[in-house]
N, C-alpha and C positions, 0 to 999 in steps of 0.2 A: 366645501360650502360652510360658510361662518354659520356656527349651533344656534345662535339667534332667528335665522332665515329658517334653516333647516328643519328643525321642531316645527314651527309654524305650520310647512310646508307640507311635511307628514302627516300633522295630526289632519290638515284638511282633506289630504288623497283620501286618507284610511275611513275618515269620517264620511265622503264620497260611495266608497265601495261599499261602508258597512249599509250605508242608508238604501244604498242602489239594491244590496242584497233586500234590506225590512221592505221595502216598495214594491217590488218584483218581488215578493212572494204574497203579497196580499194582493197582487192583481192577477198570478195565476190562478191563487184560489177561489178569488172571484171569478176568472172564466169558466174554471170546473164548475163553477156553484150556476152558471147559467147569465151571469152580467156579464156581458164586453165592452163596458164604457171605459174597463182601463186598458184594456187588449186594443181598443180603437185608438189610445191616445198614447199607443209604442210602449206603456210600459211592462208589459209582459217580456219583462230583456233584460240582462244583466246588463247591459249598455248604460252607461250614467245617465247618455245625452239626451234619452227624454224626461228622465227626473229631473236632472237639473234646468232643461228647458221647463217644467212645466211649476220649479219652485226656485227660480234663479239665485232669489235674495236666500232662501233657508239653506240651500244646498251649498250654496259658495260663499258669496258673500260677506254676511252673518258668521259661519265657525272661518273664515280667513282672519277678518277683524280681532273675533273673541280668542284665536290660537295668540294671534299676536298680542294682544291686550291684559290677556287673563289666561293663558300659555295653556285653554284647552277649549277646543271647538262647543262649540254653540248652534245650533241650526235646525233647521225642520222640514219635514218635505209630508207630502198627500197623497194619496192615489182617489183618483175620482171613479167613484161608486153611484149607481143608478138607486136614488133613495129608494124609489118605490120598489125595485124587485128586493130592498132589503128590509122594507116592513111585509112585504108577500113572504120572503123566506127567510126570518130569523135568523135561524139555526146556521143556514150556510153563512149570513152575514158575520154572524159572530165567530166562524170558523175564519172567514177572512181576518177578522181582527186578531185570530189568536197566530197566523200565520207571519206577521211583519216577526214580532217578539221570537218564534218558534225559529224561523232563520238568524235571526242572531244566535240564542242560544248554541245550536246547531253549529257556526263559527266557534265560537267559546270551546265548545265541547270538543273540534276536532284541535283547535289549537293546544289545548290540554294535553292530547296524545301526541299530537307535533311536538312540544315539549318533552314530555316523555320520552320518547322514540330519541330525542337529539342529545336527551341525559344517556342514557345508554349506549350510544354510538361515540359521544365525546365534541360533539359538536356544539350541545350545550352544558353549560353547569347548573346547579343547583345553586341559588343566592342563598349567602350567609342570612339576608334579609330580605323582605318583599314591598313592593310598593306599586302605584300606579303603573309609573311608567319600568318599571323592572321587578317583574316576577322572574326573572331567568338568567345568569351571565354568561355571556360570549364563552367558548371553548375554543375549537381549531375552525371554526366556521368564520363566516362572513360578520367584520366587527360589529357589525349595524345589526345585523338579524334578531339578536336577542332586543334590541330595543327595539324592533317594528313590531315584533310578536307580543311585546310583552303592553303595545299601544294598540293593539287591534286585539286583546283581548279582553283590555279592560274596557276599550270602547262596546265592542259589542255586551259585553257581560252590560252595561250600564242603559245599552240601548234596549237590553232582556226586560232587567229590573225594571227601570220606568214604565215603561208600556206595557207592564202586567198588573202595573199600580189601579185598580179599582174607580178610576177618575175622570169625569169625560173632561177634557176630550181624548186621552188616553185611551189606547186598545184596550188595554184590563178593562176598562166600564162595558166595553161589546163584547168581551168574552163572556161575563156574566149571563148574554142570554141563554149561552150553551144549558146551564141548570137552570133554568126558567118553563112551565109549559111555553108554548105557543105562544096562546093569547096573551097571558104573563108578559112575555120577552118582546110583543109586538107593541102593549103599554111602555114599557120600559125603555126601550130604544125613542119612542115618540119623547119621550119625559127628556132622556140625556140629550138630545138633539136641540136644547133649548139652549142657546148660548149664554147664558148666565152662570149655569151651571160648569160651563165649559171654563169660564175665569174663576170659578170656585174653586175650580177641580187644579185648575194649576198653581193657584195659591197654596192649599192643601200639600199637592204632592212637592214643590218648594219645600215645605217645611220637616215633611216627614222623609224623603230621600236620600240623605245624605248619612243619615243614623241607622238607616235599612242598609244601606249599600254597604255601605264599611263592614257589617256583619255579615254580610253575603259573600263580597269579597273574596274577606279573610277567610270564608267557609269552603272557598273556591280554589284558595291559593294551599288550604290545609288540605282537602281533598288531591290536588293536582298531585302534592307534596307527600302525600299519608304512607308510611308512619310519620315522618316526621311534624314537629309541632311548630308553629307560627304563631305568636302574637303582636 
């Protein structure tokens, strides 16, 4: 398949799975926590097809377009939450919000040792250099592997960092109720729920993401890599 189709095509599967994984974990936690509005509407399922049914244009769409436009996916998806049981319980709502971010990482983190494990074995190498699309190079393995690993890890690592960003409408702004009383975190969530604040919040995180991430990154690729040093 010609590299121009093919990238495109990648970045949107992978950007699929990672979002279907951030989705289906904030809607199982919500069913633990006592809401089944997203448990009602299928998405308690690693199954794409009710995220992408229930956000067509963000889940497809959108990062199809932008893989091919700007050679890296774009997109958004929701899981629908019953407001009122998440101003009656805080605490679990804001466990839900820490939950999309906490299964990425969670990717990230096994991909790391995947890596690891495939340096060892000979299956991968360790890159002279590191970047987006290649923290890793090909060994006796499969030519492609090192670059789908090395796209689904910086997707998820990126799907981490955002959505722990402090911002509504960003999960981080609902994590914060976790250290909040009660009452506190019941104010607090009414306050970010106000949609103004929601276009602030993405403007904001626009500006400040891309200077956070490169740091993290690279803190992530020195880690995977430690001893060795990466700049």
């Amino acid at each position: 398949m010609n590299l121009d189709i093919a990238y495109p095509i990648a970045w949107l599967v992978l950007f699929i799975i990672s979002v279907t994984f951030h989705e289906a974990a904030h809607a199982w936690v919500a069913k633990k926590g006592g809401d089944l509005t997203a448990y009602a509407g299928g998405q308690v399922s690693l199954n794409p097809l009710p995220h992408i049914k229930r956000q067509p244009w963000g889940m497809v769409v959108f990062p199809l377009v932008s893989s091919f436009l700007l050679g890296w996916p774009f997109g958004y998806a929701s899981t629908p939450y019953d407001r009122s049981w998440a101003q009656k319980h805080p605490r679990r709502a804001a466990w839900m919000a820490a939950a999309g971010p906490l299964a990425n990482l969670s990717i990230a983190v096994v991909l790391m040792l995947v890596v690891r494990l495939g340096i060892q074995t000979g299956i991968l190498l360790e890159p002279e250099s590191a970047g987006f699309e290649h923290i890793v190079d090909a060994g006796f393995g499969p030519p492609g592997l090192s670059v789908i690993i090395s796209m689904l890890f910086t997707l998820n690592l990126i799907l981490f960092v955002l959505n722990l960003l402090p911002l509504p409408p960003l999960d981080g702004s609902g994590i914060i109720a976790l250290f909040l009383p009660e009452n506190a975190a019941r104010k607090y969530s009414a306050i970010i729920s106000n949609p103004s604040f929601g276009f602030i919040g993405l403007l904001l995180a626009w500006q400040v993401f891309t200077p956070l991430f490169d740091v993290i990154f690279l803190g992530a690729i020195n880690l995977m890599y430690w001893p060795t040093r990466y700049s």
